[in-house]
C-alpha positions in Angstrom: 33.0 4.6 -8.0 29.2 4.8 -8.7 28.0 7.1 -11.0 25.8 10.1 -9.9 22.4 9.7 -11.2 20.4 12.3 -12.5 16.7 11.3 -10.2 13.7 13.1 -11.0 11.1 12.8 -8.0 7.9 12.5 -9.3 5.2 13.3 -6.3 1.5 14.8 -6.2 1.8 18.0 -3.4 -1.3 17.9 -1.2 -0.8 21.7 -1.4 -1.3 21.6 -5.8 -4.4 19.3 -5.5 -7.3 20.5 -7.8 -10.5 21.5 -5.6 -14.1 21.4 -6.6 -17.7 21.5 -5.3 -18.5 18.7 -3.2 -15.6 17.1 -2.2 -14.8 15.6 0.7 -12.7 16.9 3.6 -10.5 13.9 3.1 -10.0 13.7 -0.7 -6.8 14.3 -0.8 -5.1 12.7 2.2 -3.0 10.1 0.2 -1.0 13.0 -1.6 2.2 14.4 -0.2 2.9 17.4 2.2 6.3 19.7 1.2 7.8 18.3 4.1 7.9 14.3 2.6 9.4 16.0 -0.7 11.8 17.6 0.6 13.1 14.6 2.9 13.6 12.4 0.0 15.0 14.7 -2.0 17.6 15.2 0.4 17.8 11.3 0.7 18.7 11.0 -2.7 21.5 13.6 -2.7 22.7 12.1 0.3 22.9 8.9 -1.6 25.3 10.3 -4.4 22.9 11.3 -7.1 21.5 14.5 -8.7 17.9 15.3 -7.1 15.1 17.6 -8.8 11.3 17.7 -8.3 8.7 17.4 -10.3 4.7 17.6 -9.8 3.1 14.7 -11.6 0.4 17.3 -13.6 -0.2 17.3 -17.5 3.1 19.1 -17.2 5.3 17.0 -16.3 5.9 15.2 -20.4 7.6 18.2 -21.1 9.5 19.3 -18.1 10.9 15.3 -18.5 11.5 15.8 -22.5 13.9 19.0 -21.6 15.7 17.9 -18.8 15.7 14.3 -18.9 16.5 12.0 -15.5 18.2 8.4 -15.6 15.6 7.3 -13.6 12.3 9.0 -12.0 11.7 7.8 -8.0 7.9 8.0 -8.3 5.2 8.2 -5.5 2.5 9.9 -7.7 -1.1 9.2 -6.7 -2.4 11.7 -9.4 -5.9 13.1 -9.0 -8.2 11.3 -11.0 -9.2 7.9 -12.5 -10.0 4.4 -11.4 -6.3 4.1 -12.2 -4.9 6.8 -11.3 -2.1 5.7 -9.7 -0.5 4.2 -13.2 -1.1 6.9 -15.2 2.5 8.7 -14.5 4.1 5.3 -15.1 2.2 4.9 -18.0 3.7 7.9 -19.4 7.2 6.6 -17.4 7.1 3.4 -19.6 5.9 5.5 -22.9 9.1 8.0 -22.7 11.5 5.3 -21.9 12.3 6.3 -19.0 13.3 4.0 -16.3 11.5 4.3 -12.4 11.0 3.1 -9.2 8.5 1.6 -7.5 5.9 -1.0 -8.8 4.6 -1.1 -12.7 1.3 0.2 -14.5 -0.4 -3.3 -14.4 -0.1 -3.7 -10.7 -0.5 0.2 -9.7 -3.9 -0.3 -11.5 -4.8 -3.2 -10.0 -3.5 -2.7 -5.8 -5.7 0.4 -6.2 -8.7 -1.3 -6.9 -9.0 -3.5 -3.8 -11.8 -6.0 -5.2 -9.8 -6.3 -7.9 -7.0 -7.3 -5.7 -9.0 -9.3 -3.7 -10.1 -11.7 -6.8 -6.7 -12.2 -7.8 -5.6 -13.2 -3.7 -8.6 -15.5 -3.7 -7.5 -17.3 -7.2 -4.4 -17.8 -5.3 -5.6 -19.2 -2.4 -4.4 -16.8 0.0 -6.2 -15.5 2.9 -8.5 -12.6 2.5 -12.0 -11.7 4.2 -15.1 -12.9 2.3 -16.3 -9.8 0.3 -19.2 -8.4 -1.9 -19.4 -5.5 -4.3 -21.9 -2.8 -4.4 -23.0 -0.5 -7.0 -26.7 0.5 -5.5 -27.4 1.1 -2.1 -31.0 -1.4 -2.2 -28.5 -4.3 -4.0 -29.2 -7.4 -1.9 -26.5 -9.0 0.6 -25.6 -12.4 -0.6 -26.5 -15.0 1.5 -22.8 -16.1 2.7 -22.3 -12.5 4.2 -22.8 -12.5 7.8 -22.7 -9.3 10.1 -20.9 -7.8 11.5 -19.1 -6.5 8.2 -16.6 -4.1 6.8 -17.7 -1.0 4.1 -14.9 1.2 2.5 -14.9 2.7 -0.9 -13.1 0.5 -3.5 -9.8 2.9 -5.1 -8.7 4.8 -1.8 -5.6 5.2 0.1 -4.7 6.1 3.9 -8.1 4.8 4.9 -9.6 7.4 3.3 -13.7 6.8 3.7 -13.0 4.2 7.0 -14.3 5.5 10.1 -16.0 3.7 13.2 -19.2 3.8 11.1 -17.1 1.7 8.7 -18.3 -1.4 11.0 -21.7 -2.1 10.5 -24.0 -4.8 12.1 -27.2 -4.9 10.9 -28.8 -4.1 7.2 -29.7 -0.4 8.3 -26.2 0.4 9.2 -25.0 -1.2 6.0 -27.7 0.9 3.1 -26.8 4.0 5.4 -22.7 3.1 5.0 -23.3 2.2 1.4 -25.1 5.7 1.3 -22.5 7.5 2.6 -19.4 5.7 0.3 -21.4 6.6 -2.9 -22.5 10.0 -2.3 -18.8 11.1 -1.0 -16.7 9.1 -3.2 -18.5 8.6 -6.3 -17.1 4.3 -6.9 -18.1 1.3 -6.1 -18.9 0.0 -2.4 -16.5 -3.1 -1.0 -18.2 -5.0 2.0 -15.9 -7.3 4.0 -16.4 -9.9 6.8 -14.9 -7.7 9.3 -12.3 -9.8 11.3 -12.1 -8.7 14.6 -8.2 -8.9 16.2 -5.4 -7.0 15.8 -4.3 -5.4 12.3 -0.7 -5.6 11.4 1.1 -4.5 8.6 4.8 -5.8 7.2 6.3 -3.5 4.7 9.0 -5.1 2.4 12.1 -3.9 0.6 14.0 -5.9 -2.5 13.0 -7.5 -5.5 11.9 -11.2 -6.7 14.5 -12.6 -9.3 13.0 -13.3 -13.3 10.2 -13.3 -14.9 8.0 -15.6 -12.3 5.9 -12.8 -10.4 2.4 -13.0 -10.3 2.4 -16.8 -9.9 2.9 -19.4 -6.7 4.7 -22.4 -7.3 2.3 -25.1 -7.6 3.3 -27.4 -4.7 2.3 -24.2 -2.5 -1.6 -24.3 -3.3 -3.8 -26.2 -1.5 -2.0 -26.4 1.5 -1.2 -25.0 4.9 2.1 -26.6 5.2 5.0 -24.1 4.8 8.7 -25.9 4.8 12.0 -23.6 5.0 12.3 -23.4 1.9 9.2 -22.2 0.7 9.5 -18.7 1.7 13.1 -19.0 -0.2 11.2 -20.0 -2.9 9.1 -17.3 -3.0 11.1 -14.6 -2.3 14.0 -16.0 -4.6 16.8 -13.0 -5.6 16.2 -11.6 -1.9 14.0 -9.0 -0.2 14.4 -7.4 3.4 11.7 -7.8 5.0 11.0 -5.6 8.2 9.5 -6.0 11.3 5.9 -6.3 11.8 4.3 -3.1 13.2 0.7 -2.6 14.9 -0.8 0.7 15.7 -1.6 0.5 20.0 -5.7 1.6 20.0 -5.9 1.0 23.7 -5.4 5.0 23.9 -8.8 5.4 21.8 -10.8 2.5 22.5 -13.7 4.8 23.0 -13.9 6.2 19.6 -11.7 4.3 17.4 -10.9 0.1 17.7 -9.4 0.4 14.1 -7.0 2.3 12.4 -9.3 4.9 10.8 -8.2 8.0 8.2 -8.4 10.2 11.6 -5.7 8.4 13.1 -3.5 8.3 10.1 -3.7 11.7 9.5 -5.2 14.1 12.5 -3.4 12.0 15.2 -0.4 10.5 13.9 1.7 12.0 15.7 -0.2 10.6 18.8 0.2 7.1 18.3 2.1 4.4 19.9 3.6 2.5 17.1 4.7 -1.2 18.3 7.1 -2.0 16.2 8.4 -4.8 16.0 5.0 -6.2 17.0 4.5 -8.3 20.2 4.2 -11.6 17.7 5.8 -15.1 18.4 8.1 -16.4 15.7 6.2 -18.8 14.0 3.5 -15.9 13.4 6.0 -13.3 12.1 7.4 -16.2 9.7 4.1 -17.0 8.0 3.6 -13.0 7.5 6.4 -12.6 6.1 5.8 -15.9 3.9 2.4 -14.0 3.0 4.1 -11.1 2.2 6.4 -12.2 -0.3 3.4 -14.0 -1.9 1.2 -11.2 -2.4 4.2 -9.2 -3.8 4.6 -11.9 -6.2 1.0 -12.4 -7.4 0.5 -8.6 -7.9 3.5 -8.1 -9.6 4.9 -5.9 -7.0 8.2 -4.2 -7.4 11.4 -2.2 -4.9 9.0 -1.6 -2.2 5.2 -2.5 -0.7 3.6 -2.7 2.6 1.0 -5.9 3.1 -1.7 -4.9 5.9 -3.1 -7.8 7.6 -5.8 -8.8 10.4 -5.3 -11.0 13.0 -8.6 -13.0 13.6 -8.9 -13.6 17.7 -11.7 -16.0 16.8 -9.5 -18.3 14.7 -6.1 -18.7 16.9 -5.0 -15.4 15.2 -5.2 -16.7 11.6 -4.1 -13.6 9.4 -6.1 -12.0 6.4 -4.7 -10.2 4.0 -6.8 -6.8 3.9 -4.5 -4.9 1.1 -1.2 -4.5 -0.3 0.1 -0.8 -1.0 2.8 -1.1 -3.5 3.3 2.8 -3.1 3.8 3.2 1.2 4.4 6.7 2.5 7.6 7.7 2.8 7.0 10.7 5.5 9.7 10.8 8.1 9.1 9.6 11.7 5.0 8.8 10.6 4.8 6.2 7.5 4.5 2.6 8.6 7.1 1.8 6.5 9.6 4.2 7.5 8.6 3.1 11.4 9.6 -0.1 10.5 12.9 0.7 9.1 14.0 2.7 11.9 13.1 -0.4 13.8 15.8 -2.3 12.6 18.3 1.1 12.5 17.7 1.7 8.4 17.0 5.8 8.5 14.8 7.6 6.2 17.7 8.1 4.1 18.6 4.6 3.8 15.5 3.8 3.3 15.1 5.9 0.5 18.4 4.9 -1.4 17.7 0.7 -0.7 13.9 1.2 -3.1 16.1 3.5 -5.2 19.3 1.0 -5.6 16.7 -1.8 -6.1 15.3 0.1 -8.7 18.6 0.8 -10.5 19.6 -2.8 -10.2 16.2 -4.0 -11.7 16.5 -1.2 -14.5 20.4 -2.6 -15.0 21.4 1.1 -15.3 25.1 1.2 -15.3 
């Protein structure tokens, strides 16, 4: 019989969240509500193991030191830094304590989507042509056409994005740029924005060895995929779940992508199509994408890959971002929508990052 775990849940409650002068209405959208706590605590217990809570604050070294877990099943998004999100594991990996979820190297970098984006390009994988910004008057490089794409650089739950986010012409752009800087204090990141549909497949499992953050060289330079490739890719197995896409057609008027409004104000409005009204061949070379981007980043137990679909280019998808830590609230996360999909419940879903965790960890 298994033995019961002792599982620390390591979380950031939207309700604890520091405040200050100046900040935005949606600073702290990425953080957890009690009700997202309290589900996967419950998950945990209902998958054997010993379940306890802890807020990831400058507390949380010594509430670990004097009661100890086997493992921690962290979601922390912790407050500040350009890193943020690897600071708990940071402190994880320092303690010797084993987790869940994806590493400090790859937290640090999937937050910082440029980042991301330069280690996709190296790669050869599909992503949208991009620029940086730092000033609002920095020039537009010449290869940037409008219409394009303006988000702030380390968010989460498309925090900053907004219809305004779409801008087509220079005016709309220094005013966009404007607005990212003064709100969010970072850096600017300004896409080609592809229009189409946005997807997103979240996946569950681990790659096999020490081979992440590499493709196999036969892969590069080439559109070709054979059966075996994604085999290759994916090698020591990884569930992948059904592709899901948001339905706008509801709020064509005031929102054609999937802005922080609907994610948050108006999730429980949506129509989620899950799995997404995709032919074979299509879902096949997401899910080969997929596995590739969890492998270059160095992903671990559990991500979600968004995507674009460009209706210009026979629907040739663009990877937009990976999120190596995906919400886990019931009935709303993508991820947990496409679960249910396929009949794996919250619970499940909980205890299959968890168990992949445990296996990666080799803990007894």
């Amino acid at each position: 019989m298994p033995r019961r775990l002792k599982v620390a849940l390591l979380a950031n409650l939207k309700k604890n969240a520091p405040k200050f002068p100046g900040m935005s209405e949606d600073y702290w959208d990425d953080l957890d509500s009690e009700t997202t706590v309290e589900a996967i605590l419950g998950a945990i217990r209902q998958g054997g193991h010993e379940a306890m809570f802890y807020e990831g604050d400058s507390a949380l070294p010594g509430k670990l030191s004097a009661n100890r877990p086997d493992i921690c099943f962290n979601i922390c998004e912790s407050h500040f830094g350009d890193s943020r999100e690897a600071q708990v594991p940071a402190l994880l990996e320092m303690l010797r304590i084993p987790y869940t979820h994806s590493k400090v190297l790859t937290l640090a970098l999937c937050l910082d989507k440029p980042m991301t984006k330069r280690v996709l390009n190296w790669h050869e994988l599909p992503t949208p042509a991009f620029q940086t910004f730092e000033r609002v008057d920095e020039p537009l490089d010449d290869d940037m056409k409008f219409p394009l794409f303006v988000k702030p650089s380390r968010e989460g739950t498309s925090v900053g994005i907004s219809e305004k986010s779409i801008v087509n012409n220079e005016q709309e752009l220094r005013e966009q740029l404007k607005e990212v800087f003064e709100r969010y204090k970072q850096t600017a990141l300004v896409e080609h924005y592809i229009a189409g549909r946005e997807v997103t497949v979240g996946v569950v499992g681990n790659i096999a060895g020490f081979s992440a953050r590499r493709l196999p060289m036969r892969l590069y330079g080439t559109k070709r995929r054979t059966p075996g490739d994604l085999d290759d890719i994916r090698a020591g197995g990884m569930l992948f779940l059904p592709p899901m896409e948001v339905d706008l057609k509801p709020f064509e008027g005031s929102d054609q992508i999937y802005t922080n409004r609907l994610k948050t104000e108006l999730a429980e409005q949506l129509t989620y199509l899950c799995p997404a009204p995709l032919k074979p061949e299509q879902i096949e070379e997401l899910n080969w994408l997929t596995a590739a981007v969890f492998r270059v980043c160095g992903c671990y137990d559990v991500a979600r890959v968004d995507f674009r679909l460009d209706e210009t280019d026979n629907y040739k998808p663009y990877v937009l971002e990976i999120n190596p830590l995906p919400g886990l609230a019931p009935g709303i996360s993508d991820i947990v929508i496409e679960a249910a999909a396929i009949h794996i419940g919250h619970a499940e879903l909980v205890n299959r990052i968890l168990d992949a965790a445990i296996r990666r960890h080799g803990i007894q």
